[in-house]
N, C-alpha and C positions, 0 to 999 in steps of 0.2 A: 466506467464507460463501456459501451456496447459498441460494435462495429461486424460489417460484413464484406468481404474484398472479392473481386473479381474470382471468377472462377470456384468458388464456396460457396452453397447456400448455408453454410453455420455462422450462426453470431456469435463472438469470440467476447470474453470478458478482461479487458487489458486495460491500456492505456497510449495515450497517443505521446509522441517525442517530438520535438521541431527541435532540428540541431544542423548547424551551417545548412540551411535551408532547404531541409530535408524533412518530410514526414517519416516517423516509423510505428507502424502501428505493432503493436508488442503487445505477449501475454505470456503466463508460464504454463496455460495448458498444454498437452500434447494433442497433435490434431492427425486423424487417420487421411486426410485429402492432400496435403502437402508436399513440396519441392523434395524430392527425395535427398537434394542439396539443403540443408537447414543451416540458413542463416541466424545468429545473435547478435542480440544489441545489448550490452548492459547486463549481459546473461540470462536477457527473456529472448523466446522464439520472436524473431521478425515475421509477424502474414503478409505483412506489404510494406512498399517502399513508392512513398511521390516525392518526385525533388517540389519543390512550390513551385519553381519556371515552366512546369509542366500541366499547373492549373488551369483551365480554362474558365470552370464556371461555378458557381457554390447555390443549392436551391437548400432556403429552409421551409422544409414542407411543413414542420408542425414545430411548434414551440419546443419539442424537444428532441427534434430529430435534423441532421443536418446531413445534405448530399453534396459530396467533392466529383467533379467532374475534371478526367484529366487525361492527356495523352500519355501513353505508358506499354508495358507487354502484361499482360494477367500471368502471374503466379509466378513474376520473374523476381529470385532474390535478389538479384545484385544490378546496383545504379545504371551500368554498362550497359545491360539489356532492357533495361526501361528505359533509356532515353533514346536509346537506336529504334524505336518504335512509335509512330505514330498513328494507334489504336486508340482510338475512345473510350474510357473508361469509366467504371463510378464507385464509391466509397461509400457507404453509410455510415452514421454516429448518432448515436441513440444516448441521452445525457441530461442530466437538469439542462434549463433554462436557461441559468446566467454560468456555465460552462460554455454551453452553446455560443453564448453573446461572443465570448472572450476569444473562442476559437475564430469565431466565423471572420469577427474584426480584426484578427490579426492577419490571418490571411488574406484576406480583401485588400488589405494594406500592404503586402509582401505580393500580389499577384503582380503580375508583367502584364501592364495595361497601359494607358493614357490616364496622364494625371495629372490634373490644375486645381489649382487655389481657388476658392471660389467664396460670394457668397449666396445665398439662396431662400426660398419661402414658397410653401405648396398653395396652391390656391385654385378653385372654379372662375375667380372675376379673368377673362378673356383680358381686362383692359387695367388690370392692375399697377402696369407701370404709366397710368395716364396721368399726364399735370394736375398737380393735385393731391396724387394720391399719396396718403402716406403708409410706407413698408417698412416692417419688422421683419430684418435679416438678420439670417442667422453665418457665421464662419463656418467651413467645413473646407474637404475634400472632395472632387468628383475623379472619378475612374471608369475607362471606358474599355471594356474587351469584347472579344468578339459573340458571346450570346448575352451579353447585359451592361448596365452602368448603376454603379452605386454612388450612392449621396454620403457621404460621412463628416459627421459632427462631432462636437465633443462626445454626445451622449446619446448619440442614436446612429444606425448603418439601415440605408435606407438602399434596397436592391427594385429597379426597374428593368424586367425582361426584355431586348430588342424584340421579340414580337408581338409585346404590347404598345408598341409605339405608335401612336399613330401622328402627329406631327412634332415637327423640332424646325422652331422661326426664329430668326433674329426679331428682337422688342423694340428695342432701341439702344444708339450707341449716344454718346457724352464725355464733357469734362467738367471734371468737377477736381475745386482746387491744386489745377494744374496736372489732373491724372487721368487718361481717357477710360472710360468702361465703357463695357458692352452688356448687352442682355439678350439671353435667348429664352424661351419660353418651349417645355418637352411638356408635350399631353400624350397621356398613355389610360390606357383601358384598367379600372380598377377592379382586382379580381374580387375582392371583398362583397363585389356589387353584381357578381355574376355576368362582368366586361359590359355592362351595360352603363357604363358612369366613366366620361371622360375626366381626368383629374389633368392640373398643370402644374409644372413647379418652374419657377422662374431663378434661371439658373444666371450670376452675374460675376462677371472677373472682368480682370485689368489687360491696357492696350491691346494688343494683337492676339492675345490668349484666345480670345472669341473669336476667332476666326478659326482657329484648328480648332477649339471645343466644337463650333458648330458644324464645321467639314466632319471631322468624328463622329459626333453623333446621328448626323445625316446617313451617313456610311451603316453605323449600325441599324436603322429604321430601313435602308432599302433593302440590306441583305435579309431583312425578314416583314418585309411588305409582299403582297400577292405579287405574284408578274401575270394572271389569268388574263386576257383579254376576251371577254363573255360578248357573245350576239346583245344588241340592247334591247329583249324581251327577258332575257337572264337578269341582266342590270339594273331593269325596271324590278321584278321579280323579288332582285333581293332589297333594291331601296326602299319597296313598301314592306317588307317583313322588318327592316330596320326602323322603317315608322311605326310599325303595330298596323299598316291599314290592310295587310293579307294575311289571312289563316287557311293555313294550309293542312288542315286535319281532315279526315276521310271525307267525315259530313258537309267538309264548307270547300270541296274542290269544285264542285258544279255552280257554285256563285261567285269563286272566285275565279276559275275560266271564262264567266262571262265578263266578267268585271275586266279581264283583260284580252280578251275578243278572241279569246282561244276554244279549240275544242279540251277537254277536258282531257282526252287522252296525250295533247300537247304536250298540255301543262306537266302533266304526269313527266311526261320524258323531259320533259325543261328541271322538273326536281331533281329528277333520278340524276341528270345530268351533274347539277348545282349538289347534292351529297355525294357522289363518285369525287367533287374536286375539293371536296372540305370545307367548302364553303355554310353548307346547310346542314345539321341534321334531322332526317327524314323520318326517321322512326320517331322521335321527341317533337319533333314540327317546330326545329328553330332554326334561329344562324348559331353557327359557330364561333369562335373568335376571330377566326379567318372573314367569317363571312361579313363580319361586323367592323373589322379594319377595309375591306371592301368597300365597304356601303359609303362607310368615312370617308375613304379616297375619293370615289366618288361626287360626294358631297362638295369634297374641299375644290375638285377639277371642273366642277359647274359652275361654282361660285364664281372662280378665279375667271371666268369667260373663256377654261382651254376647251 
């Protein structure tokens, strides 16, 4: 295993420890950058130390790479002074595959989050839990922190980012053989798809559980919802780039100012505007992800007649 810890650019060739809920990431090279205080574990050199309570978020960028995201001090040996510190910090692990798996799921399961019983199934039908319809669920776990919620099955850990969210609804609630459920229904931006593909998974547990699941999850969608409130020329602006009906590349800015009763040079500063807030990117001539949870909210605030 491979790793890189705060305040290093060298990647160390070691191995990772979880012992009373603690990471230590170990190796027996000597390293020239280091605590002048040299911590051991096991009688390898300690480069870092995370308690797990001090996880916050896990991104697996590539099949064999895994980032731990955690509050901590950078380059502090000893527990004391990493937990007296609330610094953001990140970890890298470079690894086969199904190392990765083992790692990632065990911690996902050991993080200090929200965590209910559930059962669940991915799906695009809007109307899946209609009379009628029959659903193939599955048992798992959901877990809710504060930059994401994982889905976990027997044989898969499914990680959804809070600021890919873009709604989270109660479905419907019921009894059935004297046991009440609930269902909520979390649609999020598929990155696979380049956030151009709403996906939903219809997420279902028993009595009152659905009520904090969805309060929860609600919570994690606002904290990374836009809070921009744009002029409604911005608005219009970006809901036709989320249809495809504006193009906004050099050539087609004089058609598309008229198109929307602008001078050309408006428009211009209405873009410049819309990529200063993240919404757009200007040099590429798209929305962002930001700009496309926008358009969505949007969408969703018209329908509803707010």
């Amino acid at each position: 295993m491979r790793f890189s810890v705060p305040g290093d650019d060298t990647w160390h060739e070691g191995k990772l420890v979880l012992e009373d809920e603690t990471l230590y990431f170990c190796s027996k090279e000597e390293s020239k950058h280091f605590f002048a205080r040299v911590l051991f574990f096991r009688g390898e050199k300690v480069h870092n130390i995370v308690p797990v309570n001090r996880i916050r978020d896990m991104v697996r960028e590539k099949s064999d790479r895994l980032t731990i995201i955690y509050t901590g001090a950078a380059q502090s040996p000893t527990l004391e002074q990493v937990s007296s510190s609330e610094q953001l910090l990140s970890t890298h692990l470079i690894t086969t595959e199904h190392v990765l798996n083992d790692v990632e799921r065990e911690l996902v399961l050991r993080m200090d989050a929200f965590k209910f019983i559930i059962y669940f199934t991915s799906t695009n039908d809007a109307d899946l839990l209609s009379v009628g319809k029959d659903v193939e669920l599955e048992k798992g776990l959901l877990k809710i922190a504060s930059e994401a919620l994982w889905i976990i099955s027997r044989d898969s850990l499914k990680r959804i980012a809070g600021d890919n969210i873009v709604h989270v609804e109660q479905k419907k609630r019921g009894i059935y053989q004297g046991t009440e459920y609930g269902a909520i229904s979390v649609g999020y931006l598929s990155e696979g798809s380049g956030y151009t593909n709403v996906l939903s998974t219809i997420v279902i547990t028993k009595g009152n559980s659905i009520e904090v699941l969805l309060k929860a999850a609600q919570e994690l969608m606002h904290v990374h919802t836009p809070k921009e409130k744009l002029p409604e020329m911005e608005n219009r602006i970006v809901t036709m780039m989320y249809a495809g009906a504006l193009d906004i590349a050099p050539f087609a800015l004089e058609s598309a100012a008229q198109a929307l009763r602008l001078r050309e040079e408006e428009l211009k500063n209405h873009l410049e505007h819309l990529n200063k807030l993240g919404l757009i990117d200007l040099a590429n001539e798209r929305l962002m992800k930001k700009g496309i949870k926008y358009a969505i909210a949007l969408s969703k605030h018209s329908t509803s007649g707010g």
